[in-house]
matplotlib code that plots the C-alpha trace (Angstrom):
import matplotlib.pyplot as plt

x = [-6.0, -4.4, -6.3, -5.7, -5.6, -8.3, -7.2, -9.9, -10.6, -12.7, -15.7, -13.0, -10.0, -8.7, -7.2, -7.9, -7.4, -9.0, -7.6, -9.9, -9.9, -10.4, -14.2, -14.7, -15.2, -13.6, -11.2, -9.5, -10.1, -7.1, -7.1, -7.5, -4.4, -3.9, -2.3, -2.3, 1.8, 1.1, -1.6, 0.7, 3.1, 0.6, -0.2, 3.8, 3.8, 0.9, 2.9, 5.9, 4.4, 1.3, 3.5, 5.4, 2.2, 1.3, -2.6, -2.6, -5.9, -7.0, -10.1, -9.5]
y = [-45.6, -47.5, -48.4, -46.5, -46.8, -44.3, -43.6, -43.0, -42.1, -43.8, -42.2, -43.5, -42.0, -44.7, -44.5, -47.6, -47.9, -49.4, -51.0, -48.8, -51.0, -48.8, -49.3, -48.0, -51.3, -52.0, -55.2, -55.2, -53.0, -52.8, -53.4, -50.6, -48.4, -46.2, -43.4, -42.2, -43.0, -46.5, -46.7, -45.1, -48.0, -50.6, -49.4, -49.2, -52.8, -53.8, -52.3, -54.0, -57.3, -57.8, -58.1, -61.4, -62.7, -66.0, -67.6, -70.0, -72.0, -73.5, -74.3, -77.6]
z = [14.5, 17.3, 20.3, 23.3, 27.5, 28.9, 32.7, 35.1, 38.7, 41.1, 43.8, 46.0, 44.9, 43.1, 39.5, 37.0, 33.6, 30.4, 27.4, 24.4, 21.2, 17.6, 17.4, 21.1, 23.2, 26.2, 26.0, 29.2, 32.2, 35.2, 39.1, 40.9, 41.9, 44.9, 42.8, 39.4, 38.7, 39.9, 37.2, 34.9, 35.6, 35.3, 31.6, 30.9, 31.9, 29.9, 27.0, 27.4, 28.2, 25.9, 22.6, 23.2, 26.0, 24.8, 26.0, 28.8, 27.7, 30.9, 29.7, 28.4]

ax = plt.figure().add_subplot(projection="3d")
ax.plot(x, y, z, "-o")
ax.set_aspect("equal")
plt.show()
C-alpha cells in the first residue's frame, strides 16, 4: 500500500493536509489553506514535484 494525503479542516475553517506514510506516521504536514480546492492544489503540487525534488542540505 501506497502512502496517502489525509485532508483536514481546522477550528478555524481552514483546510490542511498531511502526507500519511504506509505504517501510519505523519511525514510532512501542509500550510494552512483558506479553501479546500486550494488544498487540493497544494497536494496536486506536491505530487508533481516531490518525484524529481532533490535535498538542499544546509546543514553543513
Amino acid at each position: 500500500m501506497a502512502g496517502k494525503f489525509v485532508m483536514k479542516k481546522t477550528g478555524n475553517g481552514k483546510f490542511h493536509f498531511n502526507l500519511v506514510a504506509t505504517n501510519g506516521q505523519v511525514i510532512a504536514t501542509s500550510e494552512k489553506y483558506e479553501t479546500k480546492k486550494s488544498a487540493l492544489n497544494g497536494i496536486e503540487s506536491v505530487r508533481k514535484n516531490a518525484p524529481e525534488a532533490g535535498i538542499d542540505d544546509q546543514t553543513a
